[in-house]
Each structure stands twice: as structure tokens, then as C-alpha cells.
C-alpha positions as CSV (number, residue, x, y, z in Angstrom):
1,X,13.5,19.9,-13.7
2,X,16.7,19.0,-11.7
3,X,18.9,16.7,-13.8
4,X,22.0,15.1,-12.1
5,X,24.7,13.6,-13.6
6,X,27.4,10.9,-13.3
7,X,29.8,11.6,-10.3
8,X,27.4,14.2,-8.8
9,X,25.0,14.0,-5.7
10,X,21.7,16.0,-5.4
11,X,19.5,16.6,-2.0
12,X,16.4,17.9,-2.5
13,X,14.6,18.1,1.1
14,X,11.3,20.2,1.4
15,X,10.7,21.5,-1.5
16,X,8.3,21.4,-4.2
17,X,9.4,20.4,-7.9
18,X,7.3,20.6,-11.1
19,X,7.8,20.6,-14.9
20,X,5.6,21.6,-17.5
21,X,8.1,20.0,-20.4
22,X,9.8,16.9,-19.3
23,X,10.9,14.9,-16.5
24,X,10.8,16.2,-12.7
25,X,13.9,14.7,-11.5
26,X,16.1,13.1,-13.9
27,X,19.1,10.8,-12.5
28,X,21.8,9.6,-14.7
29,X,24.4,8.3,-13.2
30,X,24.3,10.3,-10.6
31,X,23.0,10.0,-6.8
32,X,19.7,12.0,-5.7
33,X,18.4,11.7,-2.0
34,X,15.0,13.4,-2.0
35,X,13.4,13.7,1.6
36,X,9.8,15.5,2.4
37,X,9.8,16.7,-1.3
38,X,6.6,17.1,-3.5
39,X,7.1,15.8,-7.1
40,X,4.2,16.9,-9.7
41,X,2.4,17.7,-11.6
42,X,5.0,16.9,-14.1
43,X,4.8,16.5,-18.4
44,X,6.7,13.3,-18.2
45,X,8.2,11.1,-15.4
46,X,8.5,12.3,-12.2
47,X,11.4,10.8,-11.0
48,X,13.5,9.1,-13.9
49,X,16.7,7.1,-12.8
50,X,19.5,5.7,-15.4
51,X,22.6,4.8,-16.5
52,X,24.9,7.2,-18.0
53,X,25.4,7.0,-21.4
54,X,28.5,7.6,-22.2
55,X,29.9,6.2,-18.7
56,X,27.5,3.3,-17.9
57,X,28.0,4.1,-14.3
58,X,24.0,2.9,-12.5
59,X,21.9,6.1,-11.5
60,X,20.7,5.7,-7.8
61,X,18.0,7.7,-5.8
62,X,16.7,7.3,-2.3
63,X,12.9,8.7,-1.4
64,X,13.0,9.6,2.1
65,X,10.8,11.0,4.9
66,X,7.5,12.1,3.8
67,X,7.7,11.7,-0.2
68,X,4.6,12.4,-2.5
69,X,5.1,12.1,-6.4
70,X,1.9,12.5,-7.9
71,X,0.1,14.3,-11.3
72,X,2.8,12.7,-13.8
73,X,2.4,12.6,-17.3
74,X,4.3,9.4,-17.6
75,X,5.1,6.9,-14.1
76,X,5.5,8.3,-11.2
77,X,9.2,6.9,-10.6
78,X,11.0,4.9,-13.3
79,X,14.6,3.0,-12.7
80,X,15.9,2.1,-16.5
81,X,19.0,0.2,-16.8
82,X,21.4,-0.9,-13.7
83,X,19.5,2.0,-11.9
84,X,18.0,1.7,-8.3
85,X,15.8,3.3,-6.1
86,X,15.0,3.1,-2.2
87,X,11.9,3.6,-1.1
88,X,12.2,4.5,2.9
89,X,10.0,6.6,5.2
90,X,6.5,7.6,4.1
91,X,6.5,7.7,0.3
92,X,3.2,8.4,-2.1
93,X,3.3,7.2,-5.7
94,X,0.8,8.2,-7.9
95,X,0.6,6.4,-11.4
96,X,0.3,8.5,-14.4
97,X,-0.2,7.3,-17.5
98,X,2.5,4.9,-17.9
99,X,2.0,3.2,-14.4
100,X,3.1,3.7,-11.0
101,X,6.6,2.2,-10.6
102,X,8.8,0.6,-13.8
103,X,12.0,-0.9,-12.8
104,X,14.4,-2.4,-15.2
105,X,16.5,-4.1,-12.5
106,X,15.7,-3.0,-9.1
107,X,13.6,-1.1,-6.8
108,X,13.8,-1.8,-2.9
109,X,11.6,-0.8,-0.2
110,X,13.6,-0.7,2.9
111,X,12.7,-2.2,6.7
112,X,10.5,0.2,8.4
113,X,8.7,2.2,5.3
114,X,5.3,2.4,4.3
115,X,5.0,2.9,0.8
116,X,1.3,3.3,-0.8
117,X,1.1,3.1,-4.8
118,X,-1.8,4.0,-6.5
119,X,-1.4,2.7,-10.3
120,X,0.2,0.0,-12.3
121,X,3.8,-1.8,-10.7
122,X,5.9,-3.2,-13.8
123,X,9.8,-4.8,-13.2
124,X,11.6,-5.7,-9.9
125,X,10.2,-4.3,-6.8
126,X,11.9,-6.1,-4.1
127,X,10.1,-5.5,-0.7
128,X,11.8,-5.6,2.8
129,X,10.3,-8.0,5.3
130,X,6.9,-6.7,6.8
131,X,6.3,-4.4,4.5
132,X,3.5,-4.2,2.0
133,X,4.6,-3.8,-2.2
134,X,1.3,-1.7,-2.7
135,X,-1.3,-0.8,-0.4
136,X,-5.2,0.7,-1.2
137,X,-5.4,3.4,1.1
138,X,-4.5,7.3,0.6
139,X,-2.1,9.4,2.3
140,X,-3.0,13.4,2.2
141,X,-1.9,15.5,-0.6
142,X,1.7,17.0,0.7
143,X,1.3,20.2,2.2
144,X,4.9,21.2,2.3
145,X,6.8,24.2,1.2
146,X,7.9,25.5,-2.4
């Protein structure tokens, strides 16, 4: 699990995350820019973005290039709070038990991405003109490095 706090900035680019406990990536407060990574199979969520507790200051996370998150205990990518994620480039959301996508307040897929979602969509998904919220078809299973 890669847990990033409030002030701090996490890249994760090619690579392959998994958690047989908790959470794979948890935000909180923090910025996280994950970019041709492989999230899953994971106990809980697979990307969990929040406020800070103690400062309040809104988690953010951006899912770039070829993104899978998929085999999650809980949703695939959950935004609690004042929290947001961007969904850019080719990103693959599987829904695990508690949905696909949850977002308290926000979650934007930008100009230009394709974004398929397999599962339940709960909260504020704003999409970008042109392109689709949730789409039926299935990208391959990422193939990337650990």
C-alpha cells in the first residue's frame, strides 16, 4: 500500500501495486499522479482519495496514460470529502464490491480520455465534452511491469 500524506506528492508510473490488507493507494491530503500503473487485486479500495484529518486540506489524484484498477475488495477508486480525481488517458476501472467509482464531491474525466467502467458509478462524475461517463466494452488486462 503507498499512503500519501498532506503536503506530499507521489508518482507512481509503471508499476504494479497490490495489497492483501487494505487500501492500494491511499491519498489524504496529499497529491498522487499514477500513469501506466496496475492497481489490484487489493483487500479494500484501490485508490482511496481524502481530506486530511487533522488539516482538512482536499486529497487529489490524477490517473494517467494507460491506468487499469481492477480485483478490489471495495471500489475501484473512491474520492471522500473535498477530494478529486482526474481521469485522463486510457483508464480501466473495475468495480468491486462497493461499485466502480464513489465521489463525494468530484470526479472529472478530462478532454481527450477514454475511460471504460465496469461496475456501479455513485456521486459526482463530471465528464468532459465528447467523452463517454461509462462505456460496455473491455480493455486488455494490463500487461506492464512490477
Amino acid at each position: 500500500m503507498a499512503v500519501v500524506g498532506p503536503d506530499a506528492r507521489l508518482s507512481v508510473v509503471d508499476c504494479h501495486i497490490t495489497s492483501q490488507t487494505g487500501a492500494g493507494v491511499v491519498v489524504e491530503g496529499g497529491e498522487a499522479m499514477l500513469a501506466n500503473a496496475a492497481i489490484g487485486p487489493v483487500a479494500g479500495v484501490g485508490i482511496l482519495v481524502a481530506d486530511d484529518l487533522e488539516s482538512g486540506e482536499p486529497g487529489r489524484a490524477r490517473l494517467d496514460g494507460a491506468t487499469v484498477v481492477q480485483n478490489c475488495g471495495r471500489e475501484g477508486v473512491a474520492a471522500v470529502g473535498s477530494a478529486r480525481v482526474s481521469l485522463a488517458g486510457t483508464t480501466r476501472i473495475e468495480g468491486g464490491r462497493g461499485g466502480a467509482v464513489r465521489a463525494a464531491r468530484g470526479t472529472l474525466v478530462e478532454r481527450g480520455a477514454l475511460v471504460v467502467v465496469t461496475g456501479r458509478v455513485d456521486g459526482d462524475v463530471g465528464v468532459v465534452e465528447g467523452v463517454p461517463q461509462a462505456c460496455p466494452m473491455k480493455l486488455p488486462t494490463y500487461a506492464g511491469g512490477e
